[in-house]
Backbone bond lengths (Angstrom), bond angles and torsions (degrees), N, CA, C in turn:
res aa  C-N    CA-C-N  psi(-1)  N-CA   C-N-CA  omega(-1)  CA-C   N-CA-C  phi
1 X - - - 1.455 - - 1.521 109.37 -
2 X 1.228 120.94 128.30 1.405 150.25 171.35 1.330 96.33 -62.58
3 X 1.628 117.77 131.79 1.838 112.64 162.48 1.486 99.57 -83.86
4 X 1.575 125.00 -56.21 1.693 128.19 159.68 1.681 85.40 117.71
5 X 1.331 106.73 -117.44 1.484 97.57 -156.38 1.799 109.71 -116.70
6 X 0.556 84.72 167.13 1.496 102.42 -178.29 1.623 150.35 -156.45
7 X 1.283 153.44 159.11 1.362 117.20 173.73 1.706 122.47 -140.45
8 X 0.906 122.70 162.14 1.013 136.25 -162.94 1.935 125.06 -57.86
9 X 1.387 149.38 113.64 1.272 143.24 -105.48 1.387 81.95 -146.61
10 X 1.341 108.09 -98.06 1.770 127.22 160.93 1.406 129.03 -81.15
11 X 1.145 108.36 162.70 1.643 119.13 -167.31 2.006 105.80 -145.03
12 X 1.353 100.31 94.20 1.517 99.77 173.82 1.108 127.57 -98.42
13 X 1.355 155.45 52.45 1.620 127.34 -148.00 1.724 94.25 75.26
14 X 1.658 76.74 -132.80 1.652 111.20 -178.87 1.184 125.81 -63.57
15 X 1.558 117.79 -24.86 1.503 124.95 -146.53 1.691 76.34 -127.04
16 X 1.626 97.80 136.64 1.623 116.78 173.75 1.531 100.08 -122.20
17 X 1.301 138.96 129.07 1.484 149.44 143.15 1.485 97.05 -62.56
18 X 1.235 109.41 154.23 1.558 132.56 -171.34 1.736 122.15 -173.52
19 X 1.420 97.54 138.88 1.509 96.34 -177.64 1.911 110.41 -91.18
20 X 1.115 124.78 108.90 1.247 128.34 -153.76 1.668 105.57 -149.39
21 X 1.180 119.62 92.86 1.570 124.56 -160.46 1.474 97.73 -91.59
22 X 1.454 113.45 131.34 1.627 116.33 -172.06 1.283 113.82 87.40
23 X 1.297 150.51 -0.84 0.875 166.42 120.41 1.505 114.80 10.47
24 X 1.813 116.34 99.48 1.448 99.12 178.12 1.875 100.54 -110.30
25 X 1.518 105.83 178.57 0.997 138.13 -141.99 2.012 81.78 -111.55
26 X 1.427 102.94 103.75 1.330 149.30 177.06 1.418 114.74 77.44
27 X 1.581 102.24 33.18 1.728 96.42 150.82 0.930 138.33 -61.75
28 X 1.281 127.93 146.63 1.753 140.34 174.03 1.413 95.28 -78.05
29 X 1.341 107.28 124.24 1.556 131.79 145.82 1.055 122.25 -84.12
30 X 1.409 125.11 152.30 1.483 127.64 146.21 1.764 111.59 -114.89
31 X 1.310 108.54 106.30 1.430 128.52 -163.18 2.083 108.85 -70.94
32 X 1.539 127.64 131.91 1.024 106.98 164.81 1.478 115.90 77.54
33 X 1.476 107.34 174.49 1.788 120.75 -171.55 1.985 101.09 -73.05
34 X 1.732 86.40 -41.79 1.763 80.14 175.01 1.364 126.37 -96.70
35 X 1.266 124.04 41.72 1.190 148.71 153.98 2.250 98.64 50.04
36 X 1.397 85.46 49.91 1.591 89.82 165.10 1.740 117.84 -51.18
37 X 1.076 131.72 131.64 1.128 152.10 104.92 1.780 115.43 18.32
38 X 1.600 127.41 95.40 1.529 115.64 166.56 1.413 100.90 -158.18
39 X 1.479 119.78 -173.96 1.175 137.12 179.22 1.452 121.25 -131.17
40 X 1.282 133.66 96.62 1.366 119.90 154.34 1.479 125.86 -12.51
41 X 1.407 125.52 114.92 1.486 118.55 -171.60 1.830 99.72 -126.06
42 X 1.793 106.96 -21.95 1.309 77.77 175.96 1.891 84.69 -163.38
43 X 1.532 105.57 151.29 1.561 100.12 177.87 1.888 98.66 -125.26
44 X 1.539 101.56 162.59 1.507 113.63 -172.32 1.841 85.56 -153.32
45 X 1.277 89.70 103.84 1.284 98.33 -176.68 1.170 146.75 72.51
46 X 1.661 125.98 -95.98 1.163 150.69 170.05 2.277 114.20 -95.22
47 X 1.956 87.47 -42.87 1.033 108.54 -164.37 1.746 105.58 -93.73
48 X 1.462 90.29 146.45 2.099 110.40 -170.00 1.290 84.25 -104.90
49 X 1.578 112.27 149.84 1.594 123.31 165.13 1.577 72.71 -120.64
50 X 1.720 85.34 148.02 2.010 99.59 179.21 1.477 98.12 -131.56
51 X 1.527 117.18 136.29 1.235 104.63 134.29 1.380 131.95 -79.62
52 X 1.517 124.72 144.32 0.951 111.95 175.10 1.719 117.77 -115.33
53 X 1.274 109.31 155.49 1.774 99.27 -146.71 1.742 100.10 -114.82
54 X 1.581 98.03 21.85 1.517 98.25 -176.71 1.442 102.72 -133.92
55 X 1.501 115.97 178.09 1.643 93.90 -178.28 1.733 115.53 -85.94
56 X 1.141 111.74 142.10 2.068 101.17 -166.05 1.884 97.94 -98.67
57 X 1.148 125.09 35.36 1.131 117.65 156.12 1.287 105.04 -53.26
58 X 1.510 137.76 152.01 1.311 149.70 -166.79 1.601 141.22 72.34
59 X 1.523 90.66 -21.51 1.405 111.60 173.56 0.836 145.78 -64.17
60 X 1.805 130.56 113.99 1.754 118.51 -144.05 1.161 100.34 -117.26
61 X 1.039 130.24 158.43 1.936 154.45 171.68 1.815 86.27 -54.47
62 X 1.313 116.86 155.11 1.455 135.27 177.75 1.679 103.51 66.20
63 X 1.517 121.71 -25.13 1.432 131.11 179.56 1.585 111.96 -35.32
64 X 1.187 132.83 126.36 1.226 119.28 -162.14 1.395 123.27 -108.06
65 X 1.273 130.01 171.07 1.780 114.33 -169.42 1.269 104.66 -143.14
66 X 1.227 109.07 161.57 1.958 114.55 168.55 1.518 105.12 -116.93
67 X 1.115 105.75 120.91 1.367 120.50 157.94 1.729 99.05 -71.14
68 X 1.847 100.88 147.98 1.246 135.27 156.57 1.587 138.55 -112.07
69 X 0.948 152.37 130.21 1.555 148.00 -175.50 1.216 96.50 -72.90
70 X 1.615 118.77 131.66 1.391 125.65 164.76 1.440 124.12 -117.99
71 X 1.506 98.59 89.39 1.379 104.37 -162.10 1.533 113.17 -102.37
């Protein structure tokens, strides 16, 4: 199962919170318009905490993401 899309909540550094329903636990994201690079590291509910593995200078709140299956 695909989580699909989702968008962006919080903005830490490295680590982005996100509202992303279905969401498993070490999916690849692609974060934002420039399709950054992250990993699902932990879910609470609805919401994905990501690392993100690129630098997130630019990255805005509502910014949206694609979840991937990491199988």
């Amino acid at each position: 199962m695909s989580s699909g899309k989702g968008r962006i909540v919080y903005i830490s550094g490295p680590v982005v919170k996100a509202e992303l329903p279905g969401a498993l636990l070490y999916e690849l994201v692609f974060v934002g318009e420039l399709g950054l690079f992250g990993e699902v590291v932990r879910i609470q509910g609805d919401m994905a905490f990501i690392q993100v593995y690129e630098e997130t200078t630019g990255l805005r709140l509502e910014s949206p993401l694609l979840g991937l299956v990491n199988r």
